[in-house]
C-alpha positions in Angstrom: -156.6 -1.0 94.9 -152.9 -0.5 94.0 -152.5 2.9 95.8 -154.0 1.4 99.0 -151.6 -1.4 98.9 -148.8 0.9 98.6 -149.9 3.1 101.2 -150.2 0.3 103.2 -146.7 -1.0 102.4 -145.0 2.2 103.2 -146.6 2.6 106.5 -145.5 -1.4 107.6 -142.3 -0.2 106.1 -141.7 2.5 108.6 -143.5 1.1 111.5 -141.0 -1.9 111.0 -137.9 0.6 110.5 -137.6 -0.7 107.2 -136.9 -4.0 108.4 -138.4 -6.6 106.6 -140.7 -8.8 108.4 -139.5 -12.3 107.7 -135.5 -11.9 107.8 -135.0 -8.5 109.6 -132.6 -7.0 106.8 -133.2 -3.1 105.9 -135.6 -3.0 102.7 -135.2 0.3 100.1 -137.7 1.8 98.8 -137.7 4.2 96.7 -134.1 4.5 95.7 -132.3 1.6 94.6 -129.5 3.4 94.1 -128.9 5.4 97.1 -129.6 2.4 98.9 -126.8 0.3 97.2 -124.4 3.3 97.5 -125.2 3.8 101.4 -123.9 -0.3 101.4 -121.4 0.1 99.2 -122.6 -2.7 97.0 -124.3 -3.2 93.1 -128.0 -2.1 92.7 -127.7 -6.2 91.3 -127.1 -7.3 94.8 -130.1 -5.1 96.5 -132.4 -5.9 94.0 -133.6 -8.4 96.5 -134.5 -6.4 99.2 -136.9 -4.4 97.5 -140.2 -3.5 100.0 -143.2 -5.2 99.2 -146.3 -5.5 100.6 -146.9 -9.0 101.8 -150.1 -10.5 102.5 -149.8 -12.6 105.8 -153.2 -14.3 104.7 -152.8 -14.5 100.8 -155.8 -13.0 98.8 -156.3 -16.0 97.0 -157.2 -17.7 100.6 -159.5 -14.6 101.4 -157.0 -12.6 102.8 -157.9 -8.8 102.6 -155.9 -6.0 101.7 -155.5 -4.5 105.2 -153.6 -2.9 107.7 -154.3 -6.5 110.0 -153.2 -8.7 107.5 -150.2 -6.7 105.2 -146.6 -6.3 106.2 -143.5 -5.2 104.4 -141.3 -8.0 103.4 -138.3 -7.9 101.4 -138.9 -9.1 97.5 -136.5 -12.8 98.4 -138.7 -13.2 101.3 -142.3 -12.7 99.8 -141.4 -14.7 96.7 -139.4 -17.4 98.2 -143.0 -18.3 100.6 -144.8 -18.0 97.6 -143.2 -20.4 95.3 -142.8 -22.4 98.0 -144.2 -26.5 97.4 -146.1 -25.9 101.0 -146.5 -22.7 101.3 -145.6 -22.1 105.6 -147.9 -19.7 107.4 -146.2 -16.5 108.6 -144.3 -17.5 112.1 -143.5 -20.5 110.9 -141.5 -19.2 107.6 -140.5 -16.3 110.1 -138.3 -18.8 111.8 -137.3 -21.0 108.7 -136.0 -18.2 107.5 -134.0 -17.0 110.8 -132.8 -20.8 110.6 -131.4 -20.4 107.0 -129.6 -16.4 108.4 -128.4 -18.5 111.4 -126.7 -20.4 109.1 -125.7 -17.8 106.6 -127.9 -19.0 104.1 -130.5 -16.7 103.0 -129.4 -13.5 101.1 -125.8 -13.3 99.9 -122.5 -11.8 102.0 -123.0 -9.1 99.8 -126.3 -8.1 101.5 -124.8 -8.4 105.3 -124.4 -4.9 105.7 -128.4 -4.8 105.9 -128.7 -7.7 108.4 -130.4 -7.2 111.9 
């Protein structure tokens, strides 16, 4: 199950241009540090924008581990919907979250070298 989700995860992650799904910021994977080097920042700071494979559908309300219903989201973004009171559906966080960017409130200035 766990090698399908990552081979899953890497192919949203380079279909999306390692974007992540939710706020658009460039996701590492693989290399934490290479990544933080190529920004010029801490490993610290791009801890959060680790890829992960998000479920759009979560598994625990019958979502399946597929290609239809997985995309690669940074680590902030997948947690942040998930420990959220109301958990939003996927456009709907999409553009809470674009609102939060928009007002330079969703990853830290360290991070705005990855933004869209």
């Amino acid at each position: 199950m766990r090698k399908k989700l990552n081979c899953i995860r890497s192919k949203k992650w380079k279909l999306q241009n390692g974007r992540c799904y939710y706020c658009g910021f460039l996701m590492w994977s693989g290399n934490q540090s290479l990544f933080a080097k190529t920004l010029g920042v801490s490993t610290a700071c791009v801890s959060r924008l680790q890829c992960t494979a998000e479920h759009l559908n979560a598994r625990s309300d019958g979502g399946l581990d597929s290609d239809a219903n997985i995309v690669a989201a940074c680590l902030h973004c997948n947690r942040t919907r998930h420990k959220a009171a109301t958990i939003l559906g996927p456009h709907p966080y999409r553009l809470k979250v674009q609102d939060r960017i928009s007002a330079g409130k969703w990853h830290p200035r360290c991070l705005w070298g990855a933004a869209p």
